[in-house]
GUFI-781195 format. One record per residue: residue in three letters; x, y, z of N, C-alpha, C, CB in turn. Coordinates in pm, whole numbers, plus 50000, padded with zeros to 5 digits. Glycine has a CB too. Example, Ala and Ser with C-alpha at 12.3 -4.5 7.8 and 13.67 -1.06 7.14 Angstrom:
BEGIN
Ala513194943150780512304955050780513204967050780511314955350905Ser512854977550708513674989450714512905000350787514084994050572
end
This chain:
BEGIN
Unk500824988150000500005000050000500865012650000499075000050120Unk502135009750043502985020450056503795025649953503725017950145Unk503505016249880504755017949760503435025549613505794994949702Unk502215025949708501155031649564501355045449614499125026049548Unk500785047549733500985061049780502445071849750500855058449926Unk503815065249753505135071149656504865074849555506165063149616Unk504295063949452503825064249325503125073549280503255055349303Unk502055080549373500905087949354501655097649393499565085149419Unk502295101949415503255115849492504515117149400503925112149681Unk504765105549304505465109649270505495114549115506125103049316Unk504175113349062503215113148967502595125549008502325100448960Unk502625130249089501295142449100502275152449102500065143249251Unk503535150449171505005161049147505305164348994506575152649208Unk505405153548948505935153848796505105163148686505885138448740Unk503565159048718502585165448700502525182948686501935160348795Unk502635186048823503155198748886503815207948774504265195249005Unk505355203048774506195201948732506445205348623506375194748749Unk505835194148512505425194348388504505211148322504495180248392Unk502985208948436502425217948378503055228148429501155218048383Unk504305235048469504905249148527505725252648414505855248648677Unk506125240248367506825241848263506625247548104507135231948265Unk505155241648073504045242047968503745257947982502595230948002Unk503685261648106502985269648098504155284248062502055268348228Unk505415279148141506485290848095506705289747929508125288248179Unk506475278847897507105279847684505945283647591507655260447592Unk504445285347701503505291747645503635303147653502505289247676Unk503865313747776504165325447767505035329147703504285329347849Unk506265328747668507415330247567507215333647451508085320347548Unk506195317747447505935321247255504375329547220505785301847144Unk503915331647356503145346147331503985360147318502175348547457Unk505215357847403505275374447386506375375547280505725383947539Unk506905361447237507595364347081506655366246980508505352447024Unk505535358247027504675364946919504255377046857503905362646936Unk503905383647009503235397046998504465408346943502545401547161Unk505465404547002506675411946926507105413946764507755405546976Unk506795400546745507095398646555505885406346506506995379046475Unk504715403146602503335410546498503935425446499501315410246584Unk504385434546653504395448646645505575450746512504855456046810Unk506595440646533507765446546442507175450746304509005435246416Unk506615437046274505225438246104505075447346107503625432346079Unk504015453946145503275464646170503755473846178502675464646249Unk505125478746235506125487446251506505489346135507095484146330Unk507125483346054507935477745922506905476645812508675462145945Unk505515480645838504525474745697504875485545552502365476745745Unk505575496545599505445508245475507065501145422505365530845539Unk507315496445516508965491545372509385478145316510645494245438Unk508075474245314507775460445244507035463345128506965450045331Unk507645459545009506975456144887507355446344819506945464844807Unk505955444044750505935431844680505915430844531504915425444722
end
């Protein structure tokens, strides 16, 4: 019984863990995002096609 309860703790850490992680490479590639859009947008009059 003791060795499920580790298991479950050590699974619910990883868990944790995991989603802290997800959640920092989501923010990132929001605010690289929002950066490339302003640069566009910045830069739209010296682009031609």
């Amino acid at each position: 019984m003791e060795r499920i309860y580790k298991t479950m703790r050590n699974t619910g850490a990883a868990s944790i863990a995991l989603g802290i992680v997800v959640v920092c490479i989501g923010l990132s590639a929001g605010i690289i995002a929002i950066i490339n859009g302003a640069l566009l947008l910045k830069r739209k009059s010296e682009i031609t096609f």
